[in-house]
C-alpha positions as CSV (number, residue, x, y, z in Angstrom):
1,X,2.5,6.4,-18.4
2,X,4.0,2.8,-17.5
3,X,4.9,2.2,-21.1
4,X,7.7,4.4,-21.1
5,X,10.9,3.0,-20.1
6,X,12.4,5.2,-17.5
7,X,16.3,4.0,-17.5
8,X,17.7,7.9,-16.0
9,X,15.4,6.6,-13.3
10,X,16.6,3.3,-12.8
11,X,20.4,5.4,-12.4
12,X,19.2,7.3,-10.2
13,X,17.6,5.3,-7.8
14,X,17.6,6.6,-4.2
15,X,20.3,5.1,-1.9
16,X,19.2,2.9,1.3
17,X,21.0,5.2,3.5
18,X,19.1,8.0,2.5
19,X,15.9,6.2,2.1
20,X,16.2,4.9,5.6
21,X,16.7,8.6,7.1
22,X,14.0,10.1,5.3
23,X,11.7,6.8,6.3
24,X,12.4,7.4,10.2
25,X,11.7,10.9,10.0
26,X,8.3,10.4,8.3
27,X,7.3,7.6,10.7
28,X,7.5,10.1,13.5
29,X,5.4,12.2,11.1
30,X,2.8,8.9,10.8
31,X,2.9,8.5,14.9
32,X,1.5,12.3,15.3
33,X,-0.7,11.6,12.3
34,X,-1.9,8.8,14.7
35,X,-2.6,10.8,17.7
36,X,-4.3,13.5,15.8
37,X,-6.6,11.0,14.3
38,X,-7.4,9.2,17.9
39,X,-8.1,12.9,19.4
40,X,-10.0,14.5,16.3
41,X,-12.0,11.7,15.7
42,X,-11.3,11.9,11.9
43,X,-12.1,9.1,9.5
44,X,-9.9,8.3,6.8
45,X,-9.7,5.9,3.9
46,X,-7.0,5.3,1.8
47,X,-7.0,2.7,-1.6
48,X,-4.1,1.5,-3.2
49,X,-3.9,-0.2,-6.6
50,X,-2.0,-0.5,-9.6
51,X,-0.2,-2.6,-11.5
52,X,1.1,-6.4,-10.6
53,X,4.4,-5.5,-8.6
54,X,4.1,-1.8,-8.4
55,X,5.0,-2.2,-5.0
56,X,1.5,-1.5,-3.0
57,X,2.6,-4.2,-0.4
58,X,5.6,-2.6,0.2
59,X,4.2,0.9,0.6
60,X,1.2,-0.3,2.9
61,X,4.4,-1.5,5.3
62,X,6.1,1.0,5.2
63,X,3.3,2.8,6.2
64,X,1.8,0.7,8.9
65,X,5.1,-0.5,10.3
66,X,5.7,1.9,12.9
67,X,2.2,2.4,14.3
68,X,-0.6,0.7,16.1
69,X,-2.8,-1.5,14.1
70,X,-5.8,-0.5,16.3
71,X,-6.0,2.7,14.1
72,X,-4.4,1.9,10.7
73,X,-6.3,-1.0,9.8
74,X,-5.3,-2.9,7.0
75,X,-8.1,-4.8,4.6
76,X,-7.4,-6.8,2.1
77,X,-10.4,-8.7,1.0
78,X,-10.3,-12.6,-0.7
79,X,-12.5,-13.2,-3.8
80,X,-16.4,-12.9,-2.8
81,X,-18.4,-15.3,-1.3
82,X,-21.4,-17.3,-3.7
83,X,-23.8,-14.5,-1.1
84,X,-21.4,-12.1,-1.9
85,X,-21.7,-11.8,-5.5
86,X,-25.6,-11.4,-5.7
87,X,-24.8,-8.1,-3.4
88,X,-24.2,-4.4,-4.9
89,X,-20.6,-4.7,-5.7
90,X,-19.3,-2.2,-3.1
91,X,-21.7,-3.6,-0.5
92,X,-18.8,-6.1,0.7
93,X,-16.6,-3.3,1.2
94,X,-18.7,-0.8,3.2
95,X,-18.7,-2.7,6.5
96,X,-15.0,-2.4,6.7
97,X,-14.8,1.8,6.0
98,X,-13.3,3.5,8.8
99,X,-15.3,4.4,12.3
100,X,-14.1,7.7,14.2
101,X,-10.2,7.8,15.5
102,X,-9.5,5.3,12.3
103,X,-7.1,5.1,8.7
104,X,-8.0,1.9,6.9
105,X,-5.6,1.2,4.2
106,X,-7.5,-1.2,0.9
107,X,-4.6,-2.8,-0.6
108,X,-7.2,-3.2,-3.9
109,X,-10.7,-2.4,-3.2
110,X,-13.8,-1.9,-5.2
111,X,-11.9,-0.9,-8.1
112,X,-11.1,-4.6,-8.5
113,X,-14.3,-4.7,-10.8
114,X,-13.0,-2.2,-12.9
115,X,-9.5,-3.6,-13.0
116,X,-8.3,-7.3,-12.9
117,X,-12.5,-8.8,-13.0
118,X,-13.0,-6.8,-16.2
119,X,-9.9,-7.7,-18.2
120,X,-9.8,-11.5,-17.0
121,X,-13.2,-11.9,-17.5
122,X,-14.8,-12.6,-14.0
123,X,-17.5,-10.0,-14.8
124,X,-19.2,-8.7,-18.0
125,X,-18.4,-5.6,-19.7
126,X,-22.2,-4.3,-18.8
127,X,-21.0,-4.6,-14.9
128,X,-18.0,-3.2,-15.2
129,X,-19.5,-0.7,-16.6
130,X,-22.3,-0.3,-14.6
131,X,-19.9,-0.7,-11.7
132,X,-17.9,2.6,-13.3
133,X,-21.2,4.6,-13.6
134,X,-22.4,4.3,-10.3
135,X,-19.1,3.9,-8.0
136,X,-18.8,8.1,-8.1
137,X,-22.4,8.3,-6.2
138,X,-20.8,5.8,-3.7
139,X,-17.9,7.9,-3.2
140,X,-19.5,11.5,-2.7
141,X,-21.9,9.7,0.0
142,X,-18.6,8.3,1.6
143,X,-17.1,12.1,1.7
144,X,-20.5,13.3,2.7
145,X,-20.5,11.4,6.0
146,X,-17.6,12.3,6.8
147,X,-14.7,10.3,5.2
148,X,-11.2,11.4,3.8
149,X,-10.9,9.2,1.0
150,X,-7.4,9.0,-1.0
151,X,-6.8,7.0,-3.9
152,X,-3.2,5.9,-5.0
153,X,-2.4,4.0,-8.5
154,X,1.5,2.9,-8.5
155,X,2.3,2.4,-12.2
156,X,5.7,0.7,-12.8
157,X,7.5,0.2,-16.5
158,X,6.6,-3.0,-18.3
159,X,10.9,-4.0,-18.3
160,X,10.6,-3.1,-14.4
161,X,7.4,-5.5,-13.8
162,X,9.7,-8.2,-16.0
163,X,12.6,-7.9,-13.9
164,X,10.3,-8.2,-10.4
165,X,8.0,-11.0,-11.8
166,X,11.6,-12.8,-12.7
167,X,13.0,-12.1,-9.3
168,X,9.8,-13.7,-7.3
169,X,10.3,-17.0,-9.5
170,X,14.0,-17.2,-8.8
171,X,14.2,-16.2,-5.1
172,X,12.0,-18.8,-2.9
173,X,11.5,-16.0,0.0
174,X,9.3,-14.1,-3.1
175,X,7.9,-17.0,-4.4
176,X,4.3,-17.0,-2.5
177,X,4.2,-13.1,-4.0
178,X,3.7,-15.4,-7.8
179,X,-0.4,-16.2,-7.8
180,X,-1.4,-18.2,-11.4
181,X,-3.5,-15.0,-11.4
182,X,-0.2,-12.7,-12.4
183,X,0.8,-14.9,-14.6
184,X,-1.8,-14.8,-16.4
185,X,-2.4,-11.0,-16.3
186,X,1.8,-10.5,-17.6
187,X,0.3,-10.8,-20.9
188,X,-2.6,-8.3,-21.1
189,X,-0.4,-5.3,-20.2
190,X,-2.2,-3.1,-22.8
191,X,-5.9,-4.9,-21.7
192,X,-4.9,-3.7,-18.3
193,X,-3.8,0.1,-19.9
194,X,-7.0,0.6,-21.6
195,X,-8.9,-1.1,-17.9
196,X,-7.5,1.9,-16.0
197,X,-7.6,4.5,-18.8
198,X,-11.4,3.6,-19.0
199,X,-11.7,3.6,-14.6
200,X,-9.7,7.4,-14.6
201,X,-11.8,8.8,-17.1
202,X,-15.0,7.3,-15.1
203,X,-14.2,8.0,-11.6
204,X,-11.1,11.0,-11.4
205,X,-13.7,13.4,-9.4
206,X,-12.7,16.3,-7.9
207,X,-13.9,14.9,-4.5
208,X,-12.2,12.0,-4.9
209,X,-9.1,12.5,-7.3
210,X,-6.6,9.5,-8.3
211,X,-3.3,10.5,-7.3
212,X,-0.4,8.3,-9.6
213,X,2.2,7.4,-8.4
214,X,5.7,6.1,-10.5
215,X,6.9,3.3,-8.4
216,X,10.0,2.0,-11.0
217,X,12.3,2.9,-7.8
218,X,10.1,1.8,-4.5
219,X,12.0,3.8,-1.8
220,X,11.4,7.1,-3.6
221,X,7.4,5.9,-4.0
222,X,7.0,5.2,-0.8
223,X,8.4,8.5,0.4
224,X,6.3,10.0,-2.0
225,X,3.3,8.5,-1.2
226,X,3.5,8.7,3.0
227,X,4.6,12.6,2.1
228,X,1.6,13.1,-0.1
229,X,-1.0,11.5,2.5
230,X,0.8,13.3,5.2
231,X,-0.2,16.6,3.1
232,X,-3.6,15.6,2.7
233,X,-4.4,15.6,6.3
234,X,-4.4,18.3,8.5
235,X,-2.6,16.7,11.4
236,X,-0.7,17.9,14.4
237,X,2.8,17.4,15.7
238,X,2.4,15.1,18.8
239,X,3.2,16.7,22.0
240,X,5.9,14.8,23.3
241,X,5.3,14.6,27.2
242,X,8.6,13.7,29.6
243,X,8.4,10.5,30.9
244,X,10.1,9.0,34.5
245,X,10.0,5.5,34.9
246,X,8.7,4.6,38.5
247,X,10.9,3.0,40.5
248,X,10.4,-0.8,40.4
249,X,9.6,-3.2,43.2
250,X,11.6,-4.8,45.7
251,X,11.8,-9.0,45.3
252,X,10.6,-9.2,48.7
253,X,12.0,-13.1,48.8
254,X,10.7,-14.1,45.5
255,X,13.5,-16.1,43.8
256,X,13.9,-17.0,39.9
257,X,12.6,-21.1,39.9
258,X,15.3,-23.6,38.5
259,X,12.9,-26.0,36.9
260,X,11.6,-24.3,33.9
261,X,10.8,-27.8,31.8
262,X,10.3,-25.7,28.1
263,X,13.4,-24.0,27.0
264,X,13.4,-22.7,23.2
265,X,17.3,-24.5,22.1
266,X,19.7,-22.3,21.9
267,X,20.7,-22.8,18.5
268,X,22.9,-19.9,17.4
């Protein structure tokens, strides 16, 4: 999968102009996706994870960008509490799947345990395990209630996950993306390989397939992935009503105050 390198790709990597069209036309697409989901009432869950630097940061803004947070809802959990960790694994995660008229996006989710925990050692090979036998019972209830669940896994090129690791540590407005984490997951590329092998093989269900996604070039990913969701859902195109903006007051003697003590500089 990710071990190949892919350089017809890299020459053929989609242009911003394009990429930019084809992004504005899907984020109307994403704003009647909205609106269907407020009206319908549907609940829908979407996971994204994948290799260090696939891009899922990206993809969840491109996504959410153009749409109110009030409906896509974002979560993206910090490591467990000490309470947390004596709880059912997914228990921390269940609070926060969505309610009626609501996409929540998990930029990583409960797969964690079966991913980055298992290789760097933060739980046993028993619980990840465990974790991996028990996680597709989670997910049929989750579909039973109600919930469209989607699961993405960007997989990028080991040279491609070089060249971005390099680019955070040389450019100081990528630097916070560089946790001592990814550094020390760089090494274990194949520990990682056999880690999601191991998590497909468990948990590819036919209720709840993973979907993979190449993400060496991240405009075509994205635009694969917001097309792919879009397919998933059966939404419908936003009646767009005519609007007329009233006609606004008269000052009736109010007059702008002079004094205004707190001005921003203008500096350019």
């Amino acid at each position: 999968m990710g071990e190949k390198n892919n350089e017809a790709a890299d020459d053929e990597k989609l242009s911003r102009k394009v990429y930019d069209q084809e992004l504005k036309r899907l984020h109307g697409e994403l704003v009647s996706l909205q609106e269907w989901t407020k009206r319908s009432g549907a609940k829908v869950c979407v996971i994204f994870e994948g290799r260090d630097t696939a891009g899922k940061g990206g993809t969840i803004k491109a996504i959410t960008e153009r749409v109110s947070p009030r409906v896509f809802r974002v979560v993206a959990l910090p490591p467990p509490t000490e309470r947390e960790k004596t709880q059912m694994y997914a228990q921390r995660y269940l609070p926060h799947l969505p309610a009626a008229g609501e996409i929540v996006i998990f930029d990583r989710s409960w797969y964690n345990r079966a991913g980055v925990e298992r290789v760097m050692g933060f739980c046993t090979e028993q619980q990840a395990k465990k974790f991996l036998d028990s996680i597709n019972g989670v997910e049929k209830a989750m579909i039973e209630s109600g919930v469209v669940l989607l699961k993405y896994w960007l997989e990028v090129s080991p040279q491609e996950q070089t060249r971005r690791i390099e680019s955070r540590i040389n450019d100081p407005r990528k630097i916070w993306k560089l946790s001592p984490m990814d550094l020390k997951s760089y090494g274990r590329w194949y520990d990682y390989s056999r880690a999601r092998d191991d998590m497909f093989a468990a948990s590819d269900t036919p209720w709840a397939p993973w979907y993979v996604v190449d993400s060496n070039d991240k405009r075509r990913a994205r635009l694969n992935i917001i097309t792919h969701l879009l397919s998933k859902l059966p939404y419908e195109a936003a009646k767009h009503v005519k609007i007329k903006l009233p006609k606004r007051q008269k000052a009736d003697g109010y007059v702008e105050p002079e004094d205004i003590r707190h001005h921003v500089p203008a500096t350019f």
